[in-house]
C-alpha positions as CSV (number, residue, x, y, z in Angstrom):
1,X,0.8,-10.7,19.8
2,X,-2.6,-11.1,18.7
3,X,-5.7,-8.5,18.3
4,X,-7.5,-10.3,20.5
5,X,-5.1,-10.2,23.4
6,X,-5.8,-6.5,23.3
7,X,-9.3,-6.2,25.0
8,X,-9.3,-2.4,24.0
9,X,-9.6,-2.8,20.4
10,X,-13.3,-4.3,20.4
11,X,-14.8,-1.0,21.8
12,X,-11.8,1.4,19.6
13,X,-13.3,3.4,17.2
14,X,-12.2,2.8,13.1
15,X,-9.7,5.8,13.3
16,X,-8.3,5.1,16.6
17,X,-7.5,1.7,14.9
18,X,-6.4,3.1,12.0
19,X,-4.2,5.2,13.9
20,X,-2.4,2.6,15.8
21,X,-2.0,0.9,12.7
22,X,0.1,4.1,11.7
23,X,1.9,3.6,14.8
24,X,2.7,0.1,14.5
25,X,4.2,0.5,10.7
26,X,6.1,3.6,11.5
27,X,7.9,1.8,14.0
28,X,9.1,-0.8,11.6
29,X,12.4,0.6,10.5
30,X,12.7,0.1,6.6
31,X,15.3,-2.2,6.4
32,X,13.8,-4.7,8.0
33,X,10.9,-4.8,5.8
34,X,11.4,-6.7,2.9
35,X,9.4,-7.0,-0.4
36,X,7.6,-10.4,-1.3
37,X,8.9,-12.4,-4.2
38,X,5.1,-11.8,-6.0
39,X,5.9,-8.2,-5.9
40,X,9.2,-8.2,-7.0
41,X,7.7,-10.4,-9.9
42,X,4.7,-8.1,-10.6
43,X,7.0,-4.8,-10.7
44,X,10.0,-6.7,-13.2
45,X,7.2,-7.4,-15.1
46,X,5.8,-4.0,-15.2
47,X,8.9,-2.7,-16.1
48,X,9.2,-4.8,-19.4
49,X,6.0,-4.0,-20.0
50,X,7.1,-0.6,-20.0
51,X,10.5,-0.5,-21.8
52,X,8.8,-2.6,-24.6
53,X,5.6,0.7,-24.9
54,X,6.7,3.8,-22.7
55,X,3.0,5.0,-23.6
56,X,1.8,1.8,-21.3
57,X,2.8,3.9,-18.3
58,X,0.3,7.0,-16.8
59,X,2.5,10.4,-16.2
60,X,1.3,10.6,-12.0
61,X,-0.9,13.4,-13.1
62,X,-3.7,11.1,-15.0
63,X,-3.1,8.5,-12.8
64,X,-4.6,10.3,-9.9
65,X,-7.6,11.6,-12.2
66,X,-7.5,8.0,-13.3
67,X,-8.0,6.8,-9.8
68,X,-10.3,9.8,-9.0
69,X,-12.5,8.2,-12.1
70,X,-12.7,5.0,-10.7
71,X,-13.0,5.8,-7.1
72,X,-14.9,9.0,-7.2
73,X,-12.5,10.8,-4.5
């Protein structure tokens, strides 16, 4: 299936999209998602990076005021 074949989604507002995006992932059951071989890479190597200087890692706390820096949310 293809955007286009849905003629509704040229005149859908952004959060009518992004709801039936919402839709359409939630109805994915998890075990048929499976991760890419990039990300599996990325996160192995995140995980060195973090046994070899625990102080690498942000506690979840500063990484949200962290992102809230960057982003300004």
């Amino acid at each position: 299936m293809k955007a286009v074949e849905i003629p509704q989604l040229k005149t859908a507002s952004v959060t009518d999209k992004l709801e039936l995006i919402d839709d359409i992932w939630a109805s994915i059951p998890a075990d048929k998602l499976e991760p890419l071989q990039s990300h599996i890479l990325e996160l192995e190597s995140r995980l060195e990076k973090y046994k070899d200087n625990p102080e690498y890692a942000l506690s979840p706390v500063k990484a949200r005021q962290r992102l809230n820096e960057l982003t300004g949310l």
